[in-house]
C-alpha positions as CSV (number, residue, x, y, z in Angstrom):
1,X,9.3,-85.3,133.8
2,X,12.3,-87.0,135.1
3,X,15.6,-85.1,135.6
4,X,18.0,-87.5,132.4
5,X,21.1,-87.7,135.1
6,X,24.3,-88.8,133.3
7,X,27.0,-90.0,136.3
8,X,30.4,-90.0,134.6
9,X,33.1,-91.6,137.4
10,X,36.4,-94.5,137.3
11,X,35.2,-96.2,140.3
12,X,32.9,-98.9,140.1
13,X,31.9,-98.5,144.2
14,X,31.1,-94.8,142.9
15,X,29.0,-95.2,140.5
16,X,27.2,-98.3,142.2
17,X,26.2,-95.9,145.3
18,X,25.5,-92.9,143.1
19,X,22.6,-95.2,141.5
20,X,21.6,-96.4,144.8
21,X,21.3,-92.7,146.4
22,X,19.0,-91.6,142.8
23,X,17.4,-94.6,142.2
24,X,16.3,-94.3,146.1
25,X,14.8,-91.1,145.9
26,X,12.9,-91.6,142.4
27,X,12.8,-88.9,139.6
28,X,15.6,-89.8,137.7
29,X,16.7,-91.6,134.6
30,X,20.0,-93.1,135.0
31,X,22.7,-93.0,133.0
32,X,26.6,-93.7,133.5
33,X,30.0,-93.9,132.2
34,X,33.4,-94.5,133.1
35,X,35.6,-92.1,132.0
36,X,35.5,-88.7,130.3
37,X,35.3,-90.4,126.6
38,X,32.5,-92.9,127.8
39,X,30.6,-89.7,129.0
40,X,31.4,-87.5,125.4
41,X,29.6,-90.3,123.3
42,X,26.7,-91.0,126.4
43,X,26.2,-87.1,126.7
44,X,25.5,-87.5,122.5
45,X,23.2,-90.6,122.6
46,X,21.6,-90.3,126.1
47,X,21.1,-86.3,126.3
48,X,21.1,-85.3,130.2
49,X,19.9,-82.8,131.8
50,X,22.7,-83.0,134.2
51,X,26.1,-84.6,134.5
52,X,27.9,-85.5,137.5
53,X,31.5,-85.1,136.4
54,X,34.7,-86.6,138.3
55,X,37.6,-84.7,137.8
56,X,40.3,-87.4,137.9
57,X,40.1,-90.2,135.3
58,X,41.7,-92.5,133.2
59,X,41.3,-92.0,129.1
60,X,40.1,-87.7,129.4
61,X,40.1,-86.0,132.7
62,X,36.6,-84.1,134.0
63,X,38.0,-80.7,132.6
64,X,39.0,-81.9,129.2
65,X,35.7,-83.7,129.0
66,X,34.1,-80.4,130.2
67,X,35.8,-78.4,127.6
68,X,34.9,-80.6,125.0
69,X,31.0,-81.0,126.1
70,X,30.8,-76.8,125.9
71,X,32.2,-77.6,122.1
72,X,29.9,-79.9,121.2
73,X,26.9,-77.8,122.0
74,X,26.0,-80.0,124.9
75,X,23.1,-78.4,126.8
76,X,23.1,-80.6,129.7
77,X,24.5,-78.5,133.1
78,X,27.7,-80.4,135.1
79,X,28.0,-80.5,138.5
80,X,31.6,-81.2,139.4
81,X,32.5,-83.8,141.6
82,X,35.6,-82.6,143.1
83,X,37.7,-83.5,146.3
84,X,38.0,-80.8,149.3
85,X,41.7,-79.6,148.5
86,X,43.5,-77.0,147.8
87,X,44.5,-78.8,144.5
88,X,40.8,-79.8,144.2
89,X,39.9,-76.2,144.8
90,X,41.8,-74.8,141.8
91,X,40.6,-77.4,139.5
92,X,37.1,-76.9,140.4
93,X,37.3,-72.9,140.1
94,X,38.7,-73.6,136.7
95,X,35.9,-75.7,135.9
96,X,33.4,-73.5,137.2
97,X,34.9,-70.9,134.6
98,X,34.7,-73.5,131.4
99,X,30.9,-73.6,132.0
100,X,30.2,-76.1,135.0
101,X,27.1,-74.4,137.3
102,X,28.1,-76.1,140.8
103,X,30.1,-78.6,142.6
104,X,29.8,-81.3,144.8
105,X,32.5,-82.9,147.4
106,X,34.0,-86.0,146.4
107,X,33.4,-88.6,149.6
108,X,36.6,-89.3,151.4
109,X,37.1,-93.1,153.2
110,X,35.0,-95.5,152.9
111,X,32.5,-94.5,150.1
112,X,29.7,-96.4,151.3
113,X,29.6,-94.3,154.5
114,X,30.9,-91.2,153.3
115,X,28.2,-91.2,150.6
116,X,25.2,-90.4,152.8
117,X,26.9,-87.3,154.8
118,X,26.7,-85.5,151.1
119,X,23.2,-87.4,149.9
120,X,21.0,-84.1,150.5
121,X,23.3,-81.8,149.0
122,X,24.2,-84.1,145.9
123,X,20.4,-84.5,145.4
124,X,19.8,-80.8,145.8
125,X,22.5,-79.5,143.9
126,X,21.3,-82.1,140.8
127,X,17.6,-80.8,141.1
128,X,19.0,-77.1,141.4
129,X,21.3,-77.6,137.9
130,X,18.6,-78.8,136.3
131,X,16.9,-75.7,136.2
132,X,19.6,-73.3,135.8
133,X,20.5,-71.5,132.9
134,X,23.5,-73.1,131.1
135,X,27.0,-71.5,130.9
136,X,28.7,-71.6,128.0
137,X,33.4,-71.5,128.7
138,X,34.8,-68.0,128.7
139,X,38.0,-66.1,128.0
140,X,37.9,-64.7,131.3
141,X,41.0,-62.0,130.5
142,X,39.6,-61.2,127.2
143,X,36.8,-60.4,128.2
144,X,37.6,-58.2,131.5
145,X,40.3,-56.5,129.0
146,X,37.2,-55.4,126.8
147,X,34.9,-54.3,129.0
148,X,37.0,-52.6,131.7
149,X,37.7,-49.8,129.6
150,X,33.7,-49.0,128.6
151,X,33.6,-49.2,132.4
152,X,36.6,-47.0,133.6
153,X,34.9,-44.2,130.9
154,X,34.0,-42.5,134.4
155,X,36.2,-44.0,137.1
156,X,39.3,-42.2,136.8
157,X,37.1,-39.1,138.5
158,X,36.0,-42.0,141.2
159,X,39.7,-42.6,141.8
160,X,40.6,-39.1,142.2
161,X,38.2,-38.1,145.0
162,X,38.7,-41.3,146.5
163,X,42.4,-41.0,147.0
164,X,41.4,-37.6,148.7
165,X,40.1,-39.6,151.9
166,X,41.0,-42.5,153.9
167,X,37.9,-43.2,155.9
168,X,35.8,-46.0,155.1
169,X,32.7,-43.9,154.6
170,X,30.5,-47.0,153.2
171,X,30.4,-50.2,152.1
172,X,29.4,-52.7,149.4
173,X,27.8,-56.1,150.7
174,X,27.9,-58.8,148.7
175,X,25.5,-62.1,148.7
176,X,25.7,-65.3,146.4
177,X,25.4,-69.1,146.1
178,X,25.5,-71.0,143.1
179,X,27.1,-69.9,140.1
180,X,28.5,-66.9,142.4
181,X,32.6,-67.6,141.2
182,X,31.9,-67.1,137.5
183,X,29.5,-64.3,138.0
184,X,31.9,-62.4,141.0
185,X,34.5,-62.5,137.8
186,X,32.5,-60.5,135.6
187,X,31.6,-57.8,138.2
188,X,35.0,-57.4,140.7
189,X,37.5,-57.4,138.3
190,X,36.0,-54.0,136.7
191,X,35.9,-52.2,139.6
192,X,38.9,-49.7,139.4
193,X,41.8,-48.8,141.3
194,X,40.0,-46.2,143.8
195,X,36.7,-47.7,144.3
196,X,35.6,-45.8,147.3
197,X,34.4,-48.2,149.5
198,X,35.2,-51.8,151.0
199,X,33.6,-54.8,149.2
200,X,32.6,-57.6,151.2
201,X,31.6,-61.0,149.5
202,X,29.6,-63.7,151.1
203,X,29.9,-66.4,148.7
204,X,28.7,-70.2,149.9
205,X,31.4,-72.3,149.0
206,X,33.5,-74.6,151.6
207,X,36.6,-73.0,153.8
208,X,39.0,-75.2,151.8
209,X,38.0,-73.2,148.9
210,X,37.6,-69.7,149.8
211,X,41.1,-69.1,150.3
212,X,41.8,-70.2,146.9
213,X,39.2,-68.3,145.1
214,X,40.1,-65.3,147.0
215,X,43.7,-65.9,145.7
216,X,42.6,-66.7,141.8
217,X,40.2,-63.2,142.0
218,X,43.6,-61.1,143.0
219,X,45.1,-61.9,140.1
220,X,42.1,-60.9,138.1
221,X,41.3,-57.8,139.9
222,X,42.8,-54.3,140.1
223,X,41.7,-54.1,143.6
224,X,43.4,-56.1,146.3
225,X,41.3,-59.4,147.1
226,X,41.9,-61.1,150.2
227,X,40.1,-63.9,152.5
228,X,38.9,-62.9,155.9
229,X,39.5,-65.8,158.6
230,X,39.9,-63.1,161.3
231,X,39.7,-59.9,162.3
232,X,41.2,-57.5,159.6
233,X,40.8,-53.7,159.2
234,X,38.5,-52.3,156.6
235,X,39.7,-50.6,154.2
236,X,38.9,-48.4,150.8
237,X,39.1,-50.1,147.5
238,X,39.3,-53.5,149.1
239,X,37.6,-56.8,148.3
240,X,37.0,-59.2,151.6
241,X,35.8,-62.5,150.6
242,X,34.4,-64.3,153.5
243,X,35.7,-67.8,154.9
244,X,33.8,-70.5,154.2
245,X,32.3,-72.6,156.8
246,X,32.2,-69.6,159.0
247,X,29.9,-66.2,158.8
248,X,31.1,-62.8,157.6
249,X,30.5,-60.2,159.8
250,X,31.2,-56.1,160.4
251,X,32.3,-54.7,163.8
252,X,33.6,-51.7,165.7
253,X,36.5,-52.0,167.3
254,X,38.1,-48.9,169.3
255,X,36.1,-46.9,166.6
256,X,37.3,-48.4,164.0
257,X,35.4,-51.0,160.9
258,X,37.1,-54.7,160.6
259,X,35.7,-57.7,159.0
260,X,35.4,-60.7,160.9
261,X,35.0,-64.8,160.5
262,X,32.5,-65.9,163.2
263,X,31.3,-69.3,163.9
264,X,28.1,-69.8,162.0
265,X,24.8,-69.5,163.2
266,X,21.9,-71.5,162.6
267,X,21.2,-70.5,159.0
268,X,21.7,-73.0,156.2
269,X,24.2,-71.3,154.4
270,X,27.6,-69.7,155.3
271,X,28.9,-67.3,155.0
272,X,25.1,-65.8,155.4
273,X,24.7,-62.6,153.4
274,X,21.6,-61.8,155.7
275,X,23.9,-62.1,158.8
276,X,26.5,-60.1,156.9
277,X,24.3,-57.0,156.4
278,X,22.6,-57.0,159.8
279,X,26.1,-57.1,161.4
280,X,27.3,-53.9,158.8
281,X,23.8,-52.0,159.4
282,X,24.7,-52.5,163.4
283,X,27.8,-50.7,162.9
284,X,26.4,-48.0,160.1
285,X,23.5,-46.0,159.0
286,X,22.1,-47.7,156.3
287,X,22.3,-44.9,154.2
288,X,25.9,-45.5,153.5
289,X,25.6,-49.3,152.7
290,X,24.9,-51.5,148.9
291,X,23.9,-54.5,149.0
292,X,24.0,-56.8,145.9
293,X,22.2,-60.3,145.4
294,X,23.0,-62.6,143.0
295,X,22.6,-65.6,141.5
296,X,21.8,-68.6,144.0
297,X,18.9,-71.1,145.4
298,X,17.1,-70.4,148.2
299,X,16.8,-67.1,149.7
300,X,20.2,-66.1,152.1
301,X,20.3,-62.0,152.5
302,X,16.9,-61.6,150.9
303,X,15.3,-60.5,154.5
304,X,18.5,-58.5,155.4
305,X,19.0,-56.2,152.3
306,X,14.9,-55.9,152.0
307,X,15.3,-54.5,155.4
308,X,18.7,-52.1,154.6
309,X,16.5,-50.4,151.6
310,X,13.4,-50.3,153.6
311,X,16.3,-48.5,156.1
312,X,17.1,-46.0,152.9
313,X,20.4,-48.0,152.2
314,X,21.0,-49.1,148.3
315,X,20.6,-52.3,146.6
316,X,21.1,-54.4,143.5
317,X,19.1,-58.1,142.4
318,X,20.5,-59.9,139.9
319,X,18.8,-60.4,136.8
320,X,16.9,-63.9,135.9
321,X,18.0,-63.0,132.2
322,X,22.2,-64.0,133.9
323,X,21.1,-65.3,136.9
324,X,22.6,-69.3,136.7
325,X,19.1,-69.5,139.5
326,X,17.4,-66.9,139.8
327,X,16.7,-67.9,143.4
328,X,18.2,-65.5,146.2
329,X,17.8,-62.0,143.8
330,X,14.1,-62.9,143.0
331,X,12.9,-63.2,146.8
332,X,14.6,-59.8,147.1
333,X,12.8,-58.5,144.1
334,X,9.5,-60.7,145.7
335,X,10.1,-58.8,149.0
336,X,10.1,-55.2,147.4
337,X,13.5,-54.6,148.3
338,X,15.7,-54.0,144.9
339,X,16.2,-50.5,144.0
340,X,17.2,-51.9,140.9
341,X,17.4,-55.0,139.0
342,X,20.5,-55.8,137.0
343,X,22.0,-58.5,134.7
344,X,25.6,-59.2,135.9
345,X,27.4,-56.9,133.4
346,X,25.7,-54.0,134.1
347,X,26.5,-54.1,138.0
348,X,29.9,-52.9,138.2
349,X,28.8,-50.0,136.1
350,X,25.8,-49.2,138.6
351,X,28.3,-49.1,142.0
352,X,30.7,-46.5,139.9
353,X,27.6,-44.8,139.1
354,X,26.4,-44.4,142.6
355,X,30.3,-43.9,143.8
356,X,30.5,-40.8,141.5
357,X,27.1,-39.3,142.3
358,X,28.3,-39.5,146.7
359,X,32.3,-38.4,145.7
């Protein structure tokens, strides 16, 4: 069956080379519009699969045609098209929260040359949205508000023993990919003041976005979030989101743990959540490591945290009943190497659980 593609964009030179690149590569049934009311009454007539939604036009604006698609009912999954600034950044993020499972970059210059530099990814972020499970806008505060306090039941004990120490005594690792911003804020932000250990997110996403996200999870989060883009000391009840277009990495340095931003290896995605834990079982026994793998395609930290259980180190996979793809976390289930298996809400809840049983 053909994947119904609706490709909602204000430029005519757009829209022209979008058909070109899917018409090219076959499997598709082609639909367009100019503007966020053009796509409202297409999304009713035409029913896609997919939408490829620009987020500055005339008439209604990608996020007001986002928030009224999620209204409507509208099945179809949105992939953003959104361009690589800081500006772009927040907008997409915001989108991502209303219900939108991924984003592409908007090509900058000329079109016509800019266009196949992002072909493979805009094809395989389409085919990937296709199959993921739809997301449906949240009230991201609400929500946290209600379910930190079932949470924090047993984390003021956490807390306590945890402000007894200072040494970082273990840490959290965290792999994901698409869908990974809306599903990191239901999981970080009810981790409570005194989580024990360091958390460390690899999270695909571009390096003019990480710094952004890491900002907008902050404010959501009663731990302190910041983006690593150098070396910087590792410390308790901490959240490190790695750069993007770099790798996340662990090291000793005159005896002490700090998280790093290499340049990349050859992997295909960055930051790599396998390279993440092999650097962080380098520098500790496994024992004293968690790894979690969520929602994303293909199969970045799979290897690596199959490896840290085999090792006797702990680790979480991601439920395909939440998973937005149920990609990365089922090749770690495939490999044998989830302790246990988790939809997103109950995660949070499992790393307090294993955090009170080691205080």
């Amino acid at each position: 069956m053909p994947i119904r593609l609706l490709v909602v964009d204000d430029s005519a030179l757009m829209r022209r080379h979008m058909r070109q690149v899917f018409e090219a590569e076959g499997g598709f049934e082609l639909a367009f519009a100019r503007n966020g009311r053009e796509a409202l009454d297409q999304a009713a007539a035409f029913r896609p699969d997919v939408v490829t939604l620009d987020v500055n036009m005339p008439e209604l604006d990608g996020l007001s045609c986002l928030e009224q698609l999620s209204r409507t009912g509208s099945q179809a999954r949105v992939v953003m098209v959104s361009s690589l600034t800081e500006e772009g950044a927040a907008v997409t993020l915001r989108a991502l929260q209303l219900g939108a499972v991924d984003f592409v970059p908007k090509p900058d210059g000329t079109v016509s040359l800019s266009i196949d530099r992002i072909r493979p990814m805009l094809l395989d972020k389409v085919r990937t949205a296709a199959r993921a499970r739809p997301r449906r806008a949240i009230g991201l505060r609400e929500r946290v508000t209600a379910r930190r306090a079932t949470v924090e039941r047993g984390a003021a004990a956490v807390a306590q023993r945890g402000a007894l120490r200072s040494a970082v005594n273990g840490l959290v690792l965290v792999g994901v990919s698409t869908g990974g911003p809306r599903t990191l804020e239901e999981i970080l932000p009810l981790l409570p003041e005194g989580f024990p250990w360091p958390v460390l997110v690899a999270q695909h996403m571009p390096s003019s976005f990480t710094g952004v996200f890491a900002r907008r999870m902050d404010g959501l989060c009663a731990l302190e979030v910041t983006e690593v883009s150098g070396p910087v000391p590792l410390e308790r009840g901490r959240i490190y989101i790695g750069r993007g277009d770099t790798d996340l990495v662990v090291e000793k340095r005159l005896g002490r743990l700090v998280a790093n931003a290499v340049p990349p290896d050859g992997s295909l995605w960055h930051p790599s959540a396998d390279r993440l834990v092999a650097s962080a079982m380098a520098a500790l026994p496994a024992g004293s490591l968690t790894g979690v793998l969520l929602t994303g395609m293909g199969d970045d930290g799979a290897a690596a945290m199959a490896e840290l259980r085999r090792r006797g180190g702990r680790t979480i996979a991601e439920a395909e009943s939440s998973a937005v793809v149920f990609g990365m976390p089922a090749e770690l289930i495939r490999r044998g190497g989830a302790d246990v298996v988790l939809p997103a809400d109950g995660v949070a809840r499992q790393l307090l659980a294993w955090a009170r049983r080691d205080g």
